[in-house]
N, C-alpha and C positions, 0 to 999 in steps of 0.2 A: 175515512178521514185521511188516512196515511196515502192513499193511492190520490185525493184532492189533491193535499200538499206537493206529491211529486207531481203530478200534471201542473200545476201551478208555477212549480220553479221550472218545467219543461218550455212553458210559454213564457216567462220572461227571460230566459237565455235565449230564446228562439227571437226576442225582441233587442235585446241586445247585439246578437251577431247580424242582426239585418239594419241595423238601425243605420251604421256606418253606410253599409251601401245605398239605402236609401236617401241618406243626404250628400253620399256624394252624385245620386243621378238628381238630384234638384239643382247643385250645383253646376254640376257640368253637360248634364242634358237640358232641362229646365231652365236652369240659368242661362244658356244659349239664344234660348227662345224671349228670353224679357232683356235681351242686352240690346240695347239701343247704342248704335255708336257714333262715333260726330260724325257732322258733314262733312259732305267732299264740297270744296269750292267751286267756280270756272266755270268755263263753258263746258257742255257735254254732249255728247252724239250718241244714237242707238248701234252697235257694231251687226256684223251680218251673222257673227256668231248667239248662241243661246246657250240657254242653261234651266234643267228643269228645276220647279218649285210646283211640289203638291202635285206633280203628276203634268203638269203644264211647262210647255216649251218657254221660255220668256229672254227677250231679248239680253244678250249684255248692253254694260253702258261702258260708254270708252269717256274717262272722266279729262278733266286736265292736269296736265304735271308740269314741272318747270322743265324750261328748256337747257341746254346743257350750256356750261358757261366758262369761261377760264379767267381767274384775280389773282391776288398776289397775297399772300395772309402776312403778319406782321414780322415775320422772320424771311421776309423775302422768295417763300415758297407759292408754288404755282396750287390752287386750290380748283376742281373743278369738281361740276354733279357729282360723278364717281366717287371723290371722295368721303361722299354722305352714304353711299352702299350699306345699306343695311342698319340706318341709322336714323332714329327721328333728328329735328334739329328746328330751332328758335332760331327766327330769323327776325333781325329790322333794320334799316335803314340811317344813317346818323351824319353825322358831320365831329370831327374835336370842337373845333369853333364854335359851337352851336352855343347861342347864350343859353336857354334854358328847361327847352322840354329834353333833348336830347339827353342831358345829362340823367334827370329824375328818371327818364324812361331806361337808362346803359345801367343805373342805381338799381332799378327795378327787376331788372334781368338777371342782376348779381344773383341778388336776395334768392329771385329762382333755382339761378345754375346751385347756389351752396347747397340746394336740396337734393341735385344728381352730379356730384364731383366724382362721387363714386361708380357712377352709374355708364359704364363703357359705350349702352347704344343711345344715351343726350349729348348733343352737339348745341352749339350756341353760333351764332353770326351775323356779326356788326355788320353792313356795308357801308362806306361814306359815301355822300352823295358830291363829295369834294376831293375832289382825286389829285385838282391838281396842286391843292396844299396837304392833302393827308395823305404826304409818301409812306413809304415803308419807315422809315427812321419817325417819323412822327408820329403814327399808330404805334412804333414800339414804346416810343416815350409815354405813350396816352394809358397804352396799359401797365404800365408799373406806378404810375401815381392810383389808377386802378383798384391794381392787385385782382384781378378777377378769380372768382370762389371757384372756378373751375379751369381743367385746363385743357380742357374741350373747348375753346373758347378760339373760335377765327376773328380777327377783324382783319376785313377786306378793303385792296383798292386795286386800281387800272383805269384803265380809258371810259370816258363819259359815255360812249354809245353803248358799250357795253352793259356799264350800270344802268344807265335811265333803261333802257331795255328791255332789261331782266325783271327793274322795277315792274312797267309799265305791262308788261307782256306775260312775263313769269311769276311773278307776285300780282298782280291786277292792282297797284297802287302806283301813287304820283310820285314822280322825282322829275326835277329840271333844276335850271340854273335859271333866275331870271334877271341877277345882277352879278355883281362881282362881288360881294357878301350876300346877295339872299338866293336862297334857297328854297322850291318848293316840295317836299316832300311828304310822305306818311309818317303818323306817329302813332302806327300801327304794328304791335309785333306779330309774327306769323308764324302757326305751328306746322310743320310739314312731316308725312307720314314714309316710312322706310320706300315707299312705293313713288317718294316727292310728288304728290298731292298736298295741295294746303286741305289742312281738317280744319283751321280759326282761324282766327283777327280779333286781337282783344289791344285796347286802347292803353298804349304805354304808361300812359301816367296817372291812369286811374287803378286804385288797391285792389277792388271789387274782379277787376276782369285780368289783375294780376294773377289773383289765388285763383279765378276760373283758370287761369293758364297752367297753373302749376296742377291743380287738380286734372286738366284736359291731359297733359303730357303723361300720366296715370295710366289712364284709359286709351290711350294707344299702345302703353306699353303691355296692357293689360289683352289690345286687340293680337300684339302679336306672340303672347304665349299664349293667347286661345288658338293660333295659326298651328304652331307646336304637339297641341295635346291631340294624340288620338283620337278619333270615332270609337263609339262604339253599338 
């Protein structure tokens, strides 16, 4: 009976001390295997290089990223690709003028950034599609009625070929001028990966694909401390 009892506490201390390791290989070996991550947008090509899976050679993909850019952010500084280095970053499109998606959508973006003020690798950025009344002086006045919850926070302007562009080329979405007040643009925000890859496009003024965006920005941050952690 005595020799039971010790073989009995022998096996649940033996469960105990394994038990940690066992869930951390579900989490971090296992868990590897069921993580599903976002899309990458764009177009995309096979490269000539490979990479094995399962014992099999298999093609890389060479995805699309934004092309590199130079604007002007509201303090009259020069903001270009590089400066996102290592950074995810929320991007859309806007006008000041804008009578009315523009705003609920810059509204919208707040409510996100207040979630990563703290958070050194989120970045946020406005671009106007009206450059040539959203100077510098005017994007600074735009943002102190504002106050934006973060201060990660660019809003950009410069020259029209540049923006529609960037839009059109670099983001995959519309911007033009097609009057002297109208404007056609997206009212689409865009989540970009430290790699500047778009991973989304969720619809500025709707709640639903807000909170998907706050939850998506998560899960990239989540992809790049699974980059971090060791094999083993």
């Amino acid at each position: 009976m005595k020799r039971a009892r010790i073989l009995k506490k022998i096996v649940i201390l033996v469960i105990v001390l394994a038990l940690p390791g066992f869930l951390y290989y579900l989490l971090m070996v296992e868990g590897k295997n069921r993580y599903f991550p976002l899309s990458k947008f764009g177009p995309k090509k096979l490269a000539k290089t490979t990479h094995s899976v399962h014992g099999k050679e298999v093609p890389d993909t060479i995805y699309h990223k934004l092309p590199d850019f130079k604007l002007t952010d509201q303090d009259g500084k020069s903001v270009t690709l590089k400066t996102f280095d290592h950074k995810i970053f929320v991007t859309c499109f806007f006008y000041t003028n804008c009578p009315s998606v523009c705003g609920t959508m810059i509204k919208n973006i707040n409510q996100v950034a207040a979630n990563y003020a703290k958070n050194k690798m989120v970045y946020f950025v406005s671009i106007t599609v009206d450059p040539a009344r959203d100077s510098v002086a005017v994007l600074k006045k735009y943002i102190q009625n504002l106050k934006p919850a973060s201060k990660q926070w660019f809003f950009l302007t410069g020259d029209t070929s540049t923006i529609y562009n960037l839009a059109r080329k670099g983001f995959l979405v519309n911007a033009l001028q097609t009057g002297k007040d109208d404007f056609i643009y997206s009212d689409k925000i865009m989540l970009v990966d430290v790699d500047k890859r778009i991973r989304g496009y969720y619809a500025g003024a709707m709640p639903t694909d807000v909170d998907r965006l706050n939850n998506e920005i998560k899960v990239l941050l989540s992809e790049e401390l699974m980059k971090d952690t060791p094999e083993y």
